[in-house]
C-alpha positions in Angstrom: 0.0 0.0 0.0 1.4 3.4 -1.3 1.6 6.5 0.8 -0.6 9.0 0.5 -1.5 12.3 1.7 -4.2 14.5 1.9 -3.8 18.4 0.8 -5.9 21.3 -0.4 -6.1 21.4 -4.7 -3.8 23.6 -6.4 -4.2 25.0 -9.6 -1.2 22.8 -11.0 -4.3 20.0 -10.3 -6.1 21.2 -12.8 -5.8 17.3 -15.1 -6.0 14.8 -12.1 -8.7 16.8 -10.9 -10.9 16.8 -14.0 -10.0 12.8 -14.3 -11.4 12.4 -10.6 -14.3 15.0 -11.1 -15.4 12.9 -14.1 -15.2 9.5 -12.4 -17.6 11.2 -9.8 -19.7 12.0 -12.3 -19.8 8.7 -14.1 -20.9 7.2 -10.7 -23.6 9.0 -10.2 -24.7 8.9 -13.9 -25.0 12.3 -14.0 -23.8 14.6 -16.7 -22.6 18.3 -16.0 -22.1 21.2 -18.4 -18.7 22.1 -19.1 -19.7 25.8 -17.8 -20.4 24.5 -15.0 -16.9 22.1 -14.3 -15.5 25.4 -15.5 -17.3 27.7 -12.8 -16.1 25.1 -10.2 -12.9 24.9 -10.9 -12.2 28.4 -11.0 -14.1 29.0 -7.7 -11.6 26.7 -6.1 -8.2 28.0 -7.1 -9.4 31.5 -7.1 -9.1 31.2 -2.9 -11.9 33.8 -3.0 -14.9 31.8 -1.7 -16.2 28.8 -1.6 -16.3 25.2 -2.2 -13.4 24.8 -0.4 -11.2 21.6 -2.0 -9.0 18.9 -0.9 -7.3 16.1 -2.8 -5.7 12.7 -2.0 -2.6 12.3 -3.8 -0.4 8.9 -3.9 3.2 9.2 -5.4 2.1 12.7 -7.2 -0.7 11.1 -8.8 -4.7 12.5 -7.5 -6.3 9.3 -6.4 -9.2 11.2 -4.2 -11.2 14.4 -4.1 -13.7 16.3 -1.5 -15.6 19.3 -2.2 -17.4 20.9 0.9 -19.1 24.7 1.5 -19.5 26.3 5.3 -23.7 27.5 5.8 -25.9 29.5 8.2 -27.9 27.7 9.4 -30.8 28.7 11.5 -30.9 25.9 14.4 -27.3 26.4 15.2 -25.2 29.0 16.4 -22.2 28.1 14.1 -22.2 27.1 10.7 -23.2 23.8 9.0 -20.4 22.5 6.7 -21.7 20.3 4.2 -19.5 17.9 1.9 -20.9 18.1 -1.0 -18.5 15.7 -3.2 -16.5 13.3 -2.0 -14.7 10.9 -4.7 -11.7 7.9 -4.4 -10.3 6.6 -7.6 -11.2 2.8 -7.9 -7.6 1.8 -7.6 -7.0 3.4 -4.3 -10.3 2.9 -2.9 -9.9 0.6 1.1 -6.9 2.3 1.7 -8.3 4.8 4.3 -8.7 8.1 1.6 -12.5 8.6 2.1 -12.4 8.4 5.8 -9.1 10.8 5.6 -10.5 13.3 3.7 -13.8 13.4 5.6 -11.8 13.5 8.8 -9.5 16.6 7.4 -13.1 17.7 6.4 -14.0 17.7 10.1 -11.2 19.0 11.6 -11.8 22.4 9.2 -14.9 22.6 10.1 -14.1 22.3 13.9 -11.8 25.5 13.6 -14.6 27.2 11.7 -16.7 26.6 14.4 -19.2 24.2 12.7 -22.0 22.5 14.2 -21.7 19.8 12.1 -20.6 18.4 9.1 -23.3 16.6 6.7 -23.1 14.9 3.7 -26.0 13.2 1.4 -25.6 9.9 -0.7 -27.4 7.4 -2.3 -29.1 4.8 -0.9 -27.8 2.3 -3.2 -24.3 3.4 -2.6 -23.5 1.1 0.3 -19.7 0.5 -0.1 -19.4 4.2 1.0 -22.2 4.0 3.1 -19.8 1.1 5.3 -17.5 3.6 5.7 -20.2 6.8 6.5 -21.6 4.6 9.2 -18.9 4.4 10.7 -18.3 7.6 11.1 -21.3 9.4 11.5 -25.0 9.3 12.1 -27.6 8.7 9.9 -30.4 10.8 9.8 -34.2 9.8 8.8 -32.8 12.2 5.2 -30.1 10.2 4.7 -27.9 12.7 6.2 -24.7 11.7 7.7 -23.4 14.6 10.5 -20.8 14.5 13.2 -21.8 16.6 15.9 -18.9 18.4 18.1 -18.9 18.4 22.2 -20.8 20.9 23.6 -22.2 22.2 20.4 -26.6 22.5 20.3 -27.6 19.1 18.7 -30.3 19.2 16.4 -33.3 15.9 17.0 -34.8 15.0 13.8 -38.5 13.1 14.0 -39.1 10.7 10.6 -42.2 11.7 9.2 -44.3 9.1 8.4 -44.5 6.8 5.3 -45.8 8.2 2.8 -46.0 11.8 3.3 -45.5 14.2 0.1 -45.9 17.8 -0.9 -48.3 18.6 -3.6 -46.4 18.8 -7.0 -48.4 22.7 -7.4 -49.7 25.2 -4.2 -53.2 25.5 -4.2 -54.8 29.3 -5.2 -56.3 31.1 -2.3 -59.2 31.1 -2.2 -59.6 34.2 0.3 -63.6 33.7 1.1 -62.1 30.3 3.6 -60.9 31.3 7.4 -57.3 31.0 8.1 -58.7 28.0 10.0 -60.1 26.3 6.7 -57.0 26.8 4.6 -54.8 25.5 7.4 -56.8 22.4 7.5 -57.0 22.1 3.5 -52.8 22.5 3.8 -52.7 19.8 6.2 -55.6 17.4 4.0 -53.1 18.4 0.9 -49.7 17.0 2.3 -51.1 14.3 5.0 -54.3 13.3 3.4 -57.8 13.7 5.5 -57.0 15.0 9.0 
């Protein structure tokens, strides 16, 4: 097993970080606009905002990659930092790369003051999902956070099966009581009351 480390992206990245960013795409199926890869990319060596970037990197070659942004959020003092990408090359995948970069994650966030550091994923993505439990909590979202000592923790309740939003807001109808429309919102979302 190779050495690795774990570093913030420089612009000299540019190729090993497009070769990762499009294996994270091709997981996920997912197709993004060039524009968009483009927008990223510059965001992150610009040093000017965010996503902030950090890369795994075995023998000078990028073999791992995690994008994560720092949010207000309005249940906790601090802010949330949420990973929004994190990616391992297939070859260097079980050598401890996720679980580094999620830990260097961590430790950022800790400095920034973060509640808590969340992350979403796909249900069907259980080789990472090993790992994430591991780690962190799952939440009824499927929303892995690590909560810091003595920091407000935030209790989520699961709503029950079934539950969904109408797909368009009803119009008012301003003739019905604040009562009746309240009741109608409930009847929409949870069926009959």
């Amino acid at each position: 097993m190779a050495a690795w480390k774990i570093r913030p992206l420089s612009p000299k990245d540019e190729p090993g970080w497009r070769a990762l960013w499009q294996g994270y795409n091709a997981f996920y199926e997912r197709a993004v606009e060039e524009r968009v890869t483009a927008r990223l990319w510059d965001r992150i060596v610009s040093e000017t905002g965010e996503p902030f970037a950090l890369v795994a990197e075995i023998d000078g070659d990028l073999v791992g990659m995690a994008h994560y942004f720092f949010l207000p959020s309005t249940s906790d003092w601090g802010p949330r930092c949420y990973m929004q990408d994190l990616f391992a090359a297939p070859q260097a995948r079980g050598q401890g790369i996720g679980r580094a970069l999620i830990e260097t994650i961590q430790s950022d966030a800790d400095r920034a003051g973060a509640a808590q550091v969340y992350w979403l994923t796909d249900k069907s993505n259980t080789t990472a999902r090993k790992l994430y439990d591991r780690v962190a909590k799952e939440t009824p979202f499927i929303k892995y956070r690590m909560q810091f000592a003595g920091r407000h923790k935030v209790c989520w309740r699961r709503a029950g099966a079934g539950i969904s939003a109408p797909a368009q807001p009803a119009p008012m109808d301003k003739s019905k009581s604040d009562a009746t429309l309240l009741s109608s919102a409930r009847e929409d979302r949870h069926g009959a009351v």
